[in-house]
N, C-alpha and C positions, 0 to 999 in steps of 0.2 A: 291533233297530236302535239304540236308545239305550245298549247296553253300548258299539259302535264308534263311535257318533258322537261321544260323548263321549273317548274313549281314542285316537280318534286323533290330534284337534287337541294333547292334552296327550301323547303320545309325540312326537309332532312340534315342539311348546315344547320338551322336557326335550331331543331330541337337537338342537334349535338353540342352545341354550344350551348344550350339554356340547361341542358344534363350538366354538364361541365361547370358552368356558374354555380348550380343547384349543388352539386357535391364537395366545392369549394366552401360554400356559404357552411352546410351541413360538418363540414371537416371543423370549421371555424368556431361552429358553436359548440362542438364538443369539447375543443381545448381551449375554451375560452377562462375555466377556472384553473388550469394550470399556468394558463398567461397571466391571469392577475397575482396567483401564487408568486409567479414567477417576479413579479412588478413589485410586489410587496417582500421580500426578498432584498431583491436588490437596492429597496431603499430604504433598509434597515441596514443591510451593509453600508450604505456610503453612509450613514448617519452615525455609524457605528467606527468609522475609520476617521470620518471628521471628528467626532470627540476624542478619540484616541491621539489620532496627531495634535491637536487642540493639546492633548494632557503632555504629549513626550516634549509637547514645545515649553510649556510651562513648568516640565519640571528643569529640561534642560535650560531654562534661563536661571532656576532655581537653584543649580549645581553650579553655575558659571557665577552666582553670587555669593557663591557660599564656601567662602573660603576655608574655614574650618572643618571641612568633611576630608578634605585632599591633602594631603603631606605627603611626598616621595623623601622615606627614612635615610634612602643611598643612592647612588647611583643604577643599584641591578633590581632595587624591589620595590614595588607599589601597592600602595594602600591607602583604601578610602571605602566611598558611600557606592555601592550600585543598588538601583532600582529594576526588580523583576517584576512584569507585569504575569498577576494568575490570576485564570479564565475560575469565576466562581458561579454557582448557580445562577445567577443573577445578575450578571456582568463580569467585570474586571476589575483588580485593584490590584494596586504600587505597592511592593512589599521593599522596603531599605533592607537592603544584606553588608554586615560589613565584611570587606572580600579586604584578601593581602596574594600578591603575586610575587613568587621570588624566582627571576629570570634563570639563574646559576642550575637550582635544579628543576626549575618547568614547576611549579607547585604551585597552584591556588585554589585558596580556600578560602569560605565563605561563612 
């Protein structure tokens, strides 16, 4: 009586745990293509933000040398170069807009 009493509770652990492993495993390989979806994703984005900051730094050195873009006409109004970044098929590109701000009545325009 004591060989199965004991051997059964612990056959019956090890095949609830090996069900357990087993549907774990099985879970894993199903979203195995949405993890790498997901992997490849995410390093297209950090690829995609490094080139971007890469670009806003290089234009913002670009504007910080470039004295000719910027003139403040008076005291209440501004005018110069802004760069809009537009998402195009195909990526992103810097469009120059020349913008003027005039403080007195809130107004700018591009």
């Amino acid at each position: 009586k004591k060989k199965f009493e004991f051997v059964e509770p612990l056959l019956s652990f090890l095949q609830g745990l090996f069900t357990f492993y087993h549907e774990g495993y099985e879970l894993a390989q199903e979203f195995a293509p949405y993890k790498q979806q997901l992997q490849f994703n995410l390093q297209n984005t950090r690829n995609n933000f490094e080139s971007t900051r890469q670009e806003v730094e290089r234009l913002m050195q670009r504007m910080k040398s470039a004295n000719q873009d910027y003139r403040p006409p008076s005291q209440w109004t501004m005018e110069g170069y802004l760069y809009v970044q537009e998402k195009r098929p195909l990526g992103f590109t810097w469009i120059k807009h020349y913008c003027t701000y005039d403080k007195g009545s809130k107004t700018f325009t591009m």
